[in-house]
ZADO-1210 file (C-alpha; in nm, 4 decimals, padded with zeros to 6 digits):
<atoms>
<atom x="-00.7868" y="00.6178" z="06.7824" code="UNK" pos="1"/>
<atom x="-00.3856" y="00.6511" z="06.6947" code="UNK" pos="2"/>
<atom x="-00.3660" y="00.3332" z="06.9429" code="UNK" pos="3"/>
<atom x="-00.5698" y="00.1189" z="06.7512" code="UNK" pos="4"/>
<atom x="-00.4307" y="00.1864" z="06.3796" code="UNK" pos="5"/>
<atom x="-00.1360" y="00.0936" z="06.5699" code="UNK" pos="6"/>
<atom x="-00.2665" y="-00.2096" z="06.7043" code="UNK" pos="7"/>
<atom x="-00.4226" y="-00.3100" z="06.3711" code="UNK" pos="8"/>
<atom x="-00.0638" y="-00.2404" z="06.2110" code="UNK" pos="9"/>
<atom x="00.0737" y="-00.5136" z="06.4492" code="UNK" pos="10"/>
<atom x="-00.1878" y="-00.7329" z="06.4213" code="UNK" pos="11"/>
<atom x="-00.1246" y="-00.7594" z="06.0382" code="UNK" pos="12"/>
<atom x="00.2493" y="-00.7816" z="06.0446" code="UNK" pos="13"/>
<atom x="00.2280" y="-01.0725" z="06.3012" code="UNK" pos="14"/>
<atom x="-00.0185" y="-01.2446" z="06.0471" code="UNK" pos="15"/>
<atom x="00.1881" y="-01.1472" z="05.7680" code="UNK" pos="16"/>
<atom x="00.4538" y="-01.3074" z="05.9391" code="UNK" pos="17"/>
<atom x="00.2702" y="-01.6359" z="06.0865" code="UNK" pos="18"/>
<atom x="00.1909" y="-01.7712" z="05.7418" code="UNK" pos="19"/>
<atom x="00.5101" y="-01.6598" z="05.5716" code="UNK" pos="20"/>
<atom x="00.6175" y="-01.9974" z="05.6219" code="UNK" pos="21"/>
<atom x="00.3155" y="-02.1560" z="05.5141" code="UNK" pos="22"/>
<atom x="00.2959" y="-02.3625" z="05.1595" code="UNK" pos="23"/>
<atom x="00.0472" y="-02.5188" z="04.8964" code="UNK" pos="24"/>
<atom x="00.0458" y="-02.9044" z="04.8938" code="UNK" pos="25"/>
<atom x="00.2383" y="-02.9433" z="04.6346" code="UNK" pos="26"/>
<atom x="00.5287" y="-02.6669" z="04.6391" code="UNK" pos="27"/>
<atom x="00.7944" y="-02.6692" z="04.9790" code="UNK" pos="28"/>
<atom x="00.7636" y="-02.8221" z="05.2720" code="UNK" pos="29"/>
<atom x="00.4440" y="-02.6623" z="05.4662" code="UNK" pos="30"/>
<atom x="00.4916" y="-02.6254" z="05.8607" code="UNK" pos="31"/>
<atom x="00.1833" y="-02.7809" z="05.9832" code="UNK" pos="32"/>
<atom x="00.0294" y="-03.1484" z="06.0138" code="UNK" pos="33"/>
<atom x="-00.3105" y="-03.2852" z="06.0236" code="UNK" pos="34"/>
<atom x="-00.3573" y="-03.5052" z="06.3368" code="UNK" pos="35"/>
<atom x="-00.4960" y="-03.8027" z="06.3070" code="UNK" pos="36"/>
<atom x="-00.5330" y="-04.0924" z="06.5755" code="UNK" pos="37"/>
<atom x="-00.6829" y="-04.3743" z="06.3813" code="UNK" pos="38"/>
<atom x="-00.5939" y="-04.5708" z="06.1320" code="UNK" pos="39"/>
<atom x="-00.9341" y="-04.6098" z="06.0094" code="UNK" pos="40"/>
<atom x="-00.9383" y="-04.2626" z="05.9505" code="UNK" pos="41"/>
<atom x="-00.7565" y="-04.3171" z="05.5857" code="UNK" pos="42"/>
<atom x="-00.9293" y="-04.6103" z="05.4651" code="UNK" pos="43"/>
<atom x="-00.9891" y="-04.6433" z="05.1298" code="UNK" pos="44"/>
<atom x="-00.7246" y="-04.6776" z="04.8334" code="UNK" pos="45"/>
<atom x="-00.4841" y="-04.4380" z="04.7591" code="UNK" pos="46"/>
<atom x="-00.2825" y="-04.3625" z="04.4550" code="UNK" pos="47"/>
<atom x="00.1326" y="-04.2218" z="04.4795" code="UNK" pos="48"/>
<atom x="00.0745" y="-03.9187" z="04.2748" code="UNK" pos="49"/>
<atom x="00.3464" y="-03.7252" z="04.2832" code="UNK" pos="50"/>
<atom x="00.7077" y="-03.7441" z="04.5642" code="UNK" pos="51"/>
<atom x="00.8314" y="-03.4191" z="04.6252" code="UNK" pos="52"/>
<atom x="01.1949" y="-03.3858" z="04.6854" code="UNK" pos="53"/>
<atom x="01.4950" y="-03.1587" z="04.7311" code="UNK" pos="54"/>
<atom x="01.5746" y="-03.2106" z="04.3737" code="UNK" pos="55"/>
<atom x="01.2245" y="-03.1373" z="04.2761" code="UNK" pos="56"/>
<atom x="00.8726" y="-03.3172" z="04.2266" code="UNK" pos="57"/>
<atom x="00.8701" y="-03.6641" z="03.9986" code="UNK" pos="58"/>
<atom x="00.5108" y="-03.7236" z="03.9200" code="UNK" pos="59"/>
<atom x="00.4436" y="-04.0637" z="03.8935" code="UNK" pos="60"/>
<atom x="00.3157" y="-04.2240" z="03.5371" code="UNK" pos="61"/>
<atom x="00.0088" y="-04.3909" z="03.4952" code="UNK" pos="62"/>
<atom x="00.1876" y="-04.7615" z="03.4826" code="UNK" pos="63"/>
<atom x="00.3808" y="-04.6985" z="03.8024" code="UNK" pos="64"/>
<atom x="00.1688" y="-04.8847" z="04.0394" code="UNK" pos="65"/>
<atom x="00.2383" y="-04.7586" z="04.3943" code="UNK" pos="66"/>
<atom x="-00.0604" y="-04.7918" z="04.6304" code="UNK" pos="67"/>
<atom x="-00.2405" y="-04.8373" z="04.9426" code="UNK" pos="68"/>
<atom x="-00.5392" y="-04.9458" z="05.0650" code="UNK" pos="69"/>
<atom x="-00.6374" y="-04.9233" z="05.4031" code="UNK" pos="70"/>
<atom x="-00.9422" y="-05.1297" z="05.5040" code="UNK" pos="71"/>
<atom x="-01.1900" y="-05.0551" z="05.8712" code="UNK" pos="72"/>
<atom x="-00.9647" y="-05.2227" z="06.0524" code="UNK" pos="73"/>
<atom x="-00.6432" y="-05.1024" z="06.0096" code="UNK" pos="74"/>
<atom x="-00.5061" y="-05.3660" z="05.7396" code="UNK" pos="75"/>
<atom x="-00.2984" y="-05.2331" z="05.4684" code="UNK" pos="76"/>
<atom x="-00.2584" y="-05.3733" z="05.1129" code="UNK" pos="77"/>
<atom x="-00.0912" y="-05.2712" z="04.7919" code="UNK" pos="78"/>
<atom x="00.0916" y="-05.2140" z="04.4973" code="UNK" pos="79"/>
<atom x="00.4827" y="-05.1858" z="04.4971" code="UNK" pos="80"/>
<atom x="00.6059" y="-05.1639" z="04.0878" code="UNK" pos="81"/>
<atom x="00.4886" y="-05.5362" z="04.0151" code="UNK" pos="82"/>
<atom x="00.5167" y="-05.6485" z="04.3281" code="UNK" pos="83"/>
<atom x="00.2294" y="-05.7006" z="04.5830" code="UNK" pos="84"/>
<atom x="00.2240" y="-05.6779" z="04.9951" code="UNK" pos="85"/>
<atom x="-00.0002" y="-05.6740" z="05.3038" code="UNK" pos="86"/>
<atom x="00.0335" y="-05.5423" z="05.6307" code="UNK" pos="87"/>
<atom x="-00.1404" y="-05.4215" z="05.9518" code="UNK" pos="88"/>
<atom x="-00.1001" y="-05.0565" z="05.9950" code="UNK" pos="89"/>
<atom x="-00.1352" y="-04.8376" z="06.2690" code="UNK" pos="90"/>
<atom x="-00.0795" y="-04.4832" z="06.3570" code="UNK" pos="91"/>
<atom x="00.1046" y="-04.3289" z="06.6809" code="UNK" pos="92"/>
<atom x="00.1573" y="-03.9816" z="06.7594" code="UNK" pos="93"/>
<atom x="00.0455" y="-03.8986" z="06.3781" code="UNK" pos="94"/>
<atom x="00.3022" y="-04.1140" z="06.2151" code="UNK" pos="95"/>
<atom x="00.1411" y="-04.3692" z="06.0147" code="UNK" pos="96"/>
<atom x="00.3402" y="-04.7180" z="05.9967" code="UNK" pos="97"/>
<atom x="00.3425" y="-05.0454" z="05.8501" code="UNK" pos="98"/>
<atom x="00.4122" y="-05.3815" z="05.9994" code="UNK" pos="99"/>
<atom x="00.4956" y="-05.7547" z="05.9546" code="UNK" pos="100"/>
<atom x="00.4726" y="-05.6693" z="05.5380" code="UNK" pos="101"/>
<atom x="00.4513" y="-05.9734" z="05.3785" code="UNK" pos="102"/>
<atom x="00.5547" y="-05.9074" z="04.9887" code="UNK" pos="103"/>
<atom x="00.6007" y="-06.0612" z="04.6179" code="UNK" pos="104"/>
<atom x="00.9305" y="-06.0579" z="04.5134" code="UNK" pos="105"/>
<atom x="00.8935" y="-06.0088" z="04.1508" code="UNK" pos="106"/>
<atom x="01.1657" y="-05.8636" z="03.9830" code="UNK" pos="107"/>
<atom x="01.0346" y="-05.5633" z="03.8250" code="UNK" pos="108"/>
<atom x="01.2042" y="-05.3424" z="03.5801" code="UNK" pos="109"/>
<atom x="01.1292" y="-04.9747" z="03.4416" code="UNK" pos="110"/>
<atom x="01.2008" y="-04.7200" z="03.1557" code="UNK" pos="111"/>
<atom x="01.1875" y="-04.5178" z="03.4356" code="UNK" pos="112"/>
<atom x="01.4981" y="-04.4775" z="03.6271" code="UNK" pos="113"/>
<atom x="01.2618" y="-04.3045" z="03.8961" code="UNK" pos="114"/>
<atom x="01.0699" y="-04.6383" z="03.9291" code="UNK" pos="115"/>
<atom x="01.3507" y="-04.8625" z="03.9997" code="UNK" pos="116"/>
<atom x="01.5119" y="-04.6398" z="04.2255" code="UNK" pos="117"/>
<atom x="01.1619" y="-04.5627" z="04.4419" code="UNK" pos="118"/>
<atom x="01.0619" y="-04.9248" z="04.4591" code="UNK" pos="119"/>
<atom x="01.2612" y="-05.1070" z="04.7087" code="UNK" pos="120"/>
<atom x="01.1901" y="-04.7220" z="04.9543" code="UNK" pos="121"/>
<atom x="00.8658" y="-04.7565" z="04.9474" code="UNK" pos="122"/>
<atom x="00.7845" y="-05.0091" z="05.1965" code="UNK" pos="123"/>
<atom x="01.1219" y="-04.9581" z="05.3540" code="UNK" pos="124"/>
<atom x="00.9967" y="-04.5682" z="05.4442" code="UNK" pos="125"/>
<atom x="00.6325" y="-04.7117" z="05.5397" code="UNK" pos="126"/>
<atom x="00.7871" y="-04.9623" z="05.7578" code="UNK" pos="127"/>
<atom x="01.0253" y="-04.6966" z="05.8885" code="UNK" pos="128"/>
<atom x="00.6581" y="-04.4531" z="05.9879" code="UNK" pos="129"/>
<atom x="00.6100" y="-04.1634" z="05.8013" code="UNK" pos="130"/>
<atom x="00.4337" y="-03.8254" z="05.9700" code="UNK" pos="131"/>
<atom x="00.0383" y="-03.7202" z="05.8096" code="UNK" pos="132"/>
<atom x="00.0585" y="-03.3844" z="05.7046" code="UNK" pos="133"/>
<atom x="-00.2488" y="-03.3384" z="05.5397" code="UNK" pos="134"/>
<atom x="-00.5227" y="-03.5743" z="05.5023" code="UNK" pos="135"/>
<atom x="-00.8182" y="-03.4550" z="05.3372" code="UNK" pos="136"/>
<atom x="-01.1539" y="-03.6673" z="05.1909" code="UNK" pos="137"/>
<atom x="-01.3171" y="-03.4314" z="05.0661" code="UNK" pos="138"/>
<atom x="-01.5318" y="-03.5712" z="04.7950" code="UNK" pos="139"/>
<atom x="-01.3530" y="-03.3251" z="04.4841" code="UNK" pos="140"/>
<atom x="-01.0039" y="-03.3812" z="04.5632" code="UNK" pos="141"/>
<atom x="-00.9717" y="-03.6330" z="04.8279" code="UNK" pos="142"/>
<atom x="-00.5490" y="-03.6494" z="04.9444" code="UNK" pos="143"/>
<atom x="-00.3135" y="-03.7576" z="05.1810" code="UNK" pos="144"/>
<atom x="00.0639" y="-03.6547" z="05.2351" code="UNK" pos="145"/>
<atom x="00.3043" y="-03.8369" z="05.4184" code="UNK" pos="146"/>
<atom x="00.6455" y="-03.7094" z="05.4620" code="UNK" pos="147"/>
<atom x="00.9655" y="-03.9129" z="05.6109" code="UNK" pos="148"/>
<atom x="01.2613" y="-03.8468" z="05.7435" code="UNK" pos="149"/>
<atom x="01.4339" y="-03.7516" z="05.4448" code="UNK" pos="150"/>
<atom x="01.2292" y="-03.4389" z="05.3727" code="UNK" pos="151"/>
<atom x="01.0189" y="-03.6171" z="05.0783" code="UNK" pos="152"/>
<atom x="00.6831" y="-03.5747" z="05.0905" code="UNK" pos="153"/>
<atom x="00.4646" y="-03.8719" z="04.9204" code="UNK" pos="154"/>
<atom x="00.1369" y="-03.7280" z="04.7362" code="UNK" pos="155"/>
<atom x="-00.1534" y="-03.9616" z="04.7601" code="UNK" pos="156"/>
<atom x="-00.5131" y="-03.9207" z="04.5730" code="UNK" pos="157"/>
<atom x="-00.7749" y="-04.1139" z="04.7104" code="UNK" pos="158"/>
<atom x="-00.9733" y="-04.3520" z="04.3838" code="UNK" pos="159"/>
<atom x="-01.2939" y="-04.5388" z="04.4177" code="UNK" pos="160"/>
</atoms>
């Protein structure tokens, strides 16, 4: 009997300590990633929500178009500030990447210092493959975060 409580005891601390790293979504970075193998797996259009950085979260306005649309077979398609661009997309070793974008070149301008900044990264980190760490389509809350290199982590909601 006294070996099992202290079995049980160690069984909680080593949970206690196995998610002590773990995160919401939205707060720091979490220590796990969904795999995913196909591109067609996030197909659909998705909606930047939010980028979480370092210096903190910047969620996006409703005017600052940055999107993606994946169709069945892999081709990618979206919104960059003004600007428009297509691409074929794949996914290798769960890093989802762009290729061959082909985009407008616009000159776009914001209020938001956030916006001009973030535009000319965003296809420069999709290009550059950026690691799925959640994907999730469930109907309520469908969502998708990629993170790069840099320790950002882009916040995607899925719209109809």
């Amino acid at each position: 009997m006294k070996n099992s409580k202290v079995l049980l005891s160690l069984l909680v601390l080593l949970a206690i300590q196995s998610t002590a790293g773990c995160s919401d979504a939205t707060t720091a970075m979490p220590m796990t990633e969904t795999k995913i193998d196909d591109v067609s797996s996030l197909q659909g259009q998705w909606h930047l929500e939010k980028v979480i950085r370092k210096e903190g979260e910047w969620l996006l306005a409703d005017d600052a178009q940055f999107t993606l649309f994946i169709d069945e077979k892999g081709h990618a398609s979206g919104a960059v500030a003004c600007n428009r661009f297509n691409a074929s997309s794949s996914i290798s070793e769960n890093t989802f990447t762009l290729a061959m974008a082909r985009t407008t070149r616009m000159r776009c301008h914001s209020e938001d210092d956030n916006v001009n900044s973030f535009t000319p990264l965003y296809l420069q980190q999709l290009n550059q493959g950026m690691t799925i760490q959640h994907l999730s389509l469930a109907p309520e809350n469908p969502k998708m975060i990629l993170a790069n290199k840099n320790h950002q982590r882009w916040v995607f909601i899925q719209k109809p």
